[in-house]
N, C-alpha and C positions, 0 to 999 in steps of 0.2 A: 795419572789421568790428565796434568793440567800439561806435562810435557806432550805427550799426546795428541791435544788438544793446539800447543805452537807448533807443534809439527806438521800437523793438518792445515794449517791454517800458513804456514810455512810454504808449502806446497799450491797450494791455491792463489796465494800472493804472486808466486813465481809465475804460474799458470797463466794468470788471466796480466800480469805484464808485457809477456810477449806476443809477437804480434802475429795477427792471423797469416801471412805469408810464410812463417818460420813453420807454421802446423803442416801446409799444403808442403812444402818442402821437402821435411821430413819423412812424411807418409805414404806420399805418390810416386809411381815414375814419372819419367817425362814426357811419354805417349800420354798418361792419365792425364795430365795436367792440360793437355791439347786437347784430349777428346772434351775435358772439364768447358774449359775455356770454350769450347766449339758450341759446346749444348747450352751457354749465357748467350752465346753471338758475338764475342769476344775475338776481336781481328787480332791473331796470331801467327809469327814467323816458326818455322821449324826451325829455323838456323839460331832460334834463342835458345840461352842457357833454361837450365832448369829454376834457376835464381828468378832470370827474369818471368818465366813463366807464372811460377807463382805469384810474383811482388802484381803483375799487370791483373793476376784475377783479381787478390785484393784492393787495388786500388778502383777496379770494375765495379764492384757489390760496397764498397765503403762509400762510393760515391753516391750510386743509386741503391740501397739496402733489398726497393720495390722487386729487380730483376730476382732476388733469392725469396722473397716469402712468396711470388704471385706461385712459385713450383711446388711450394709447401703444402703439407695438408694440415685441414682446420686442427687436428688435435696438438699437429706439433705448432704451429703457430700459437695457441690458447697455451701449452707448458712454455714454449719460447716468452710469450709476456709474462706469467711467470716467473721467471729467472730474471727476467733482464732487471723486473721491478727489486727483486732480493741483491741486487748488484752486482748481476752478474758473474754466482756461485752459489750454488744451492744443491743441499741434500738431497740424494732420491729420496728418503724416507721424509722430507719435507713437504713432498707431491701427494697430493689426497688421494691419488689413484694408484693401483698398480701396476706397472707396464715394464714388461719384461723386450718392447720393441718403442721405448722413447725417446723421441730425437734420431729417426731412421735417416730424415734428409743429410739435418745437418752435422752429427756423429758419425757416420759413415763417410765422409766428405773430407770429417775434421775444419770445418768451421768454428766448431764447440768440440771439449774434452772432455774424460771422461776421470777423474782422479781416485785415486781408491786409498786410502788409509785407517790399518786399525778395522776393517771390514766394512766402513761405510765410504759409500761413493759418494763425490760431488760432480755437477756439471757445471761447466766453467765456459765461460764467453771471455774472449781476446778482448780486453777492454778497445781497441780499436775497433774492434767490429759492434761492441757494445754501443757506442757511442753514435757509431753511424744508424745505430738500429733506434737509440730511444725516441727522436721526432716522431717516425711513426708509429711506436709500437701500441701507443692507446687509440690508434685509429682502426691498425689491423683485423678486430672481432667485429666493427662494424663494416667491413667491406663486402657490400653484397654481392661484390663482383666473387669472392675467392670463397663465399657459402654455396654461390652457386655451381663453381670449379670443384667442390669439395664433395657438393653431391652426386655429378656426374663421376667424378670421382671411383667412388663408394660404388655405385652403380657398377661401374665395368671391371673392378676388381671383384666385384661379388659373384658378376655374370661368368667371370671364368675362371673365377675358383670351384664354383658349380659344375660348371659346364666342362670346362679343360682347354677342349679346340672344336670352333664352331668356323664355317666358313664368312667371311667379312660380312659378305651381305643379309646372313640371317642372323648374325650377332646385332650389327645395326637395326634391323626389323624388331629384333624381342627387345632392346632397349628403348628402342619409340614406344612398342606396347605400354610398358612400364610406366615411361615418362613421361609420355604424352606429347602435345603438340607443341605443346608454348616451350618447350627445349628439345624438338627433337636435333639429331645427330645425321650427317650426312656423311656415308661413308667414303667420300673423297676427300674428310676435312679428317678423317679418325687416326692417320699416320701424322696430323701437327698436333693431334691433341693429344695421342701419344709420348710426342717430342716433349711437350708442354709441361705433362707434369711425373715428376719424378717418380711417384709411387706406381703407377698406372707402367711407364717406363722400366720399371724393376717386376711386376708383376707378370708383363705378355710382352709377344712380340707380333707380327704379321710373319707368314710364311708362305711362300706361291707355291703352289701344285698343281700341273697341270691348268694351266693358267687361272687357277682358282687361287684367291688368296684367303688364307685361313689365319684367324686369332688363336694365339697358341701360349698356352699357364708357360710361362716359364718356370716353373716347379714340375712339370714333363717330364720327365727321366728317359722317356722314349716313345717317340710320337709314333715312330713307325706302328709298334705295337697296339698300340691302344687306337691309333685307324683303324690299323686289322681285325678289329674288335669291333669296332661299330659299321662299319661295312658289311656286316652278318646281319644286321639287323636292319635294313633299310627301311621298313614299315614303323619301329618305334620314332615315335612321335617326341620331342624335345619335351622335359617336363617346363610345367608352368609352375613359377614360383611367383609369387606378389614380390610389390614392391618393397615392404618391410622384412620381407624373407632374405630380399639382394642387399639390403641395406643391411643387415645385421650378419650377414658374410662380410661386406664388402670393411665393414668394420671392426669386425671382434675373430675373422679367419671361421667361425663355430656357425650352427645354426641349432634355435633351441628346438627338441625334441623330447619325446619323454622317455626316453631310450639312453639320449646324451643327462638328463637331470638325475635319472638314476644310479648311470656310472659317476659322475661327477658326487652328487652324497655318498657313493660307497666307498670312492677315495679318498674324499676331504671329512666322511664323518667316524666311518670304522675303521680306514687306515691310517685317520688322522695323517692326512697327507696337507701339505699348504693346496687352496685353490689355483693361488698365481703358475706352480709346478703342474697342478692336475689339468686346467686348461691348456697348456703348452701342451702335455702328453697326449688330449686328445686330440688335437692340431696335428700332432706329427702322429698316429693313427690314422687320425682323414686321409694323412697327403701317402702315408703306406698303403690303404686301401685303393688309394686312388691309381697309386702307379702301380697296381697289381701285386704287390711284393706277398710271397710265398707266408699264408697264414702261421706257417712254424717259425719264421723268422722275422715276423709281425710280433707273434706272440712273445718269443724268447726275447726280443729285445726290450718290449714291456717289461716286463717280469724283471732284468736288470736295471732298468730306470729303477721301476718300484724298491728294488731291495739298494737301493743309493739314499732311499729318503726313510723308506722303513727298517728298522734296528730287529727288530722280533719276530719271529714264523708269524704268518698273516693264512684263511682260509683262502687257498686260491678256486678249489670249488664252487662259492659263494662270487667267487666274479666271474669265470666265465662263459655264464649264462648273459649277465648283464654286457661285457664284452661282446659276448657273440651278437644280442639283438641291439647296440650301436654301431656295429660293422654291417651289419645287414639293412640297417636304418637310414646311411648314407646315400646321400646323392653319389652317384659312381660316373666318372667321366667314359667308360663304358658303354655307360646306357644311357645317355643323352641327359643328364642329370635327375634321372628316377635313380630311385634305392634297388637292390635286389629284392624286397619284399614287394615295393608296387608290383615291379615286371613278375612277378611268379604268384602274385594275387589275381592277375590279370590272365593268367593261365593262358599266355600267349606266347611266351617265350620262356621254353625252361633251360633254364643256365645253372647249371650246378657249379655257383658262386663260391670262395671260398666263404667258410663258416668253420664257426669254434664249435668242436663236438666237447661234449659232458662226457667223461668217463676213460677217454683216451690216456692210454700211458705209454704210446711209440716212442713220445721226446723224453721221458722222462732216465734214462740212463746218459745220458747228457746231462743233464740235472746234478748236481751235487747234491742240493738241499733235498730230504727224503719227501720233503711235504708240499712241495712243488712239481707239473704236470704239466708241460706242454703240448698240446695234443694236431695233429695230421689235421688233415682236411675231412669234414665231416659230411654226415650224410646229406644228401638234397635234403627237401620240401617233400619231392613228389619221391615213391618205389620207385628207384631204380630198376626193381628185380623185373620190372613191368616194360623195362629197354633192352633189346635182345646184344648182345654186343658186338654184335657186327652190322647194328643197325647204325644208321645214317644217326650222328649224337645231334639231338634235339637244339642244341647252342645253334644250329646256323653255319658251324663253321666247315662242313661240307664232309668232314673226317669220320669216321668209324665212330662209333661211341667208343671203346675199346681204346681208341687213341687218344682218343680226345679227354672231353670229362669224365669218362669211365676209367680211365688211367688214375683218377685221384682216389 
């Protein structure tokens, strides 16, 4: 243990020795380090080496530390003071919270490392970047300027993680609704506020069409698609979510439901599964839901996650009921951010949505384990039997039933 223990600490020494231009060096191309440089405002030659590239950011941000936390968001700023007060190397499991995405800005960047030994990680600060950073770091929680960058923030990653891809001008309108007067947002300012801040920059982009410019998730898989999709439905109204709604997307990726609290006890209490893994799981659920992907290959890829964390046969029975009514509980970038359940409560638009059926055994010969069942796409809401199949299919999308949802 106590070798171990110099060994870690071996590692960590060495770590936070060298200097922040050796991390950027090592990690980046030399286009990266341009485009890097470019997004501080960092006056760079292309004709420079890769040496200099790097050495000129870090002497940019060690100078002024401000150009790097005003891009940060408040959670990694609040872990950032944190560390820097521990000295600049600290355990994850030292962190009172969980987070399976801490230090997005500056871990990704390589500002700060990431050390692992013996199964536990440290995060490490380049004592030269440390040092630039302590003057300010007991100022940073009270900067009202970067709580109020934090919450518009949260706002626009919330709105289109909901939403998916809404046109510029009606994205800016439901963020005024939200926000209100005393911050609203002008959409000629929305491509520097973009620029601005890193997480908001990694989340969307703007896309023109037909000289319309659209906000579009960069978690998309394929826009084409999911246009084609809402284009059927020109009369569905955009759902209204409050502001505590956007704000708890815009921050935890989840929205709470009673649908999402159910699955969530049935993985962390009868599968005894960790939270921190059962939240990521429904995370990458939403975002399968959302880019359409085939419920048998929705399902099957659950069901391999699960059997990664669970050791013993588990009733899968017993969840895909709860499964099915959180898939269908989803805001769908489809449907303007309603669930499949509003829209088919609303008996206005019947889209025979993909859903988990009870009792299917089509995937199960795929299957190894005998006690596992992945099942097809299930029945609607509404009888089908009541849709002739060569009738025009109900979705909107102009196709025969027969071709269309009646194909499932």
């Amino acid at each position: 243990m106590q070798v171990s223990f110099h060994k870690a600490n071996d590692i960590i020494t060495q770590t936070k020795e060298r200097k922040l231009w050796e991390f950027l060096y090592e990690n980046h191309k030399k286009d990266g380090l341009i485009e890097m440089g470019g997004r501080f405002g960092i006056k760079m030659m292309t004709s420079w080496n890769k040496k200099a590239l790097a050495q000129s950011i870090e002497k940019y941000l060690t100078a002024d530390p401000s150009h790097l936390t005003f891009r940060m968001p408040f959670k990694e700023i609040q872990d950032l003071q944190l560390l820097l007060q521990a000295g600049g190397a600290m355990s994850e499991g030292d962190f009172e919270d969980a987070d399976l995405l801490r230090f997005p800005t500056l871990y990704f960047r390589h500002f700060i490392e990431l050390v692992t030994n013996d199964s536990e990680e440290y995060w490490i600060v380049p004592d030269n970047l440390r040092e630039a950073l302590l003057p300010i770091a007991n100022e940073l929680g009270d900067e009202q300027a970067l709580r109020l960058w934090d919450a518009r923030e949260k706002i626009v990653c919330g709105l289109i993680y909901l939403y998916g891809i809404v046109p510029l001008e009606k994205f800016v309108t439901i963020y005024n609704e939200l926000n209100g007067e005393e911050d609203a947002l002008e959409a000629s300012a929305f491509p520097d506020f973009i620029e601005q801040r890193d997480k908001v920059s990694n989340e969307l982009y703007i896309f023109i069409y037909d000289d319309t410019e659209y906000i579009v998730s960069s978690r998309m898989e394929d826009m084409v698609d999911i246009m084609s999709e809402i284009v059927q439905r020109p009369e569905l109204e955009y759902h209204s979510f409050t502001k505590e709604e956007v704000l708890e997307v815009g921050t935890y990726y989840s929205l709470s439901s009673l649908p999402a609290k159910k699955l969530l006890n049935h993985l962390t209490d009868i599968l005894d599964m960790p939270e921190l893994f059962v939240s990521l799981l429904m995370r990458s659920v939403w975002e399968m839901a959302q880019n359409n992907a085939p419920i048998p290959e929705l399902i099957k890829t659950l069901i391999e996650d699960i059997d990664e964390v669970v050791n013993e046969d588990w009733n899968i029975d017993a969840f895909l009921p709860l499964l099915r009514r959180y898939v269908n509980s989803l805001p769908r970038w489809v449907l303007k951010g309603n669930s499949p359940n509003e829209v088919f409560d609303r008996d206005n638009y019947l889209r025979i949505l993909p859903q988990v059926a009870e009792g299917a055994d089509e995937m199960n010969k795929a299957d190894k384990k005998p006690h596992r069942s992945t099942p097809p796409l299930a029945t609607p809401y509404k009888d089908p039997s009541k849709i002739g199949y060569n009738d025009p299919c109900p979705c909107g999308s102009g196709k025969k039933y027969k071709k269309c949802c009646g194909n499932n």
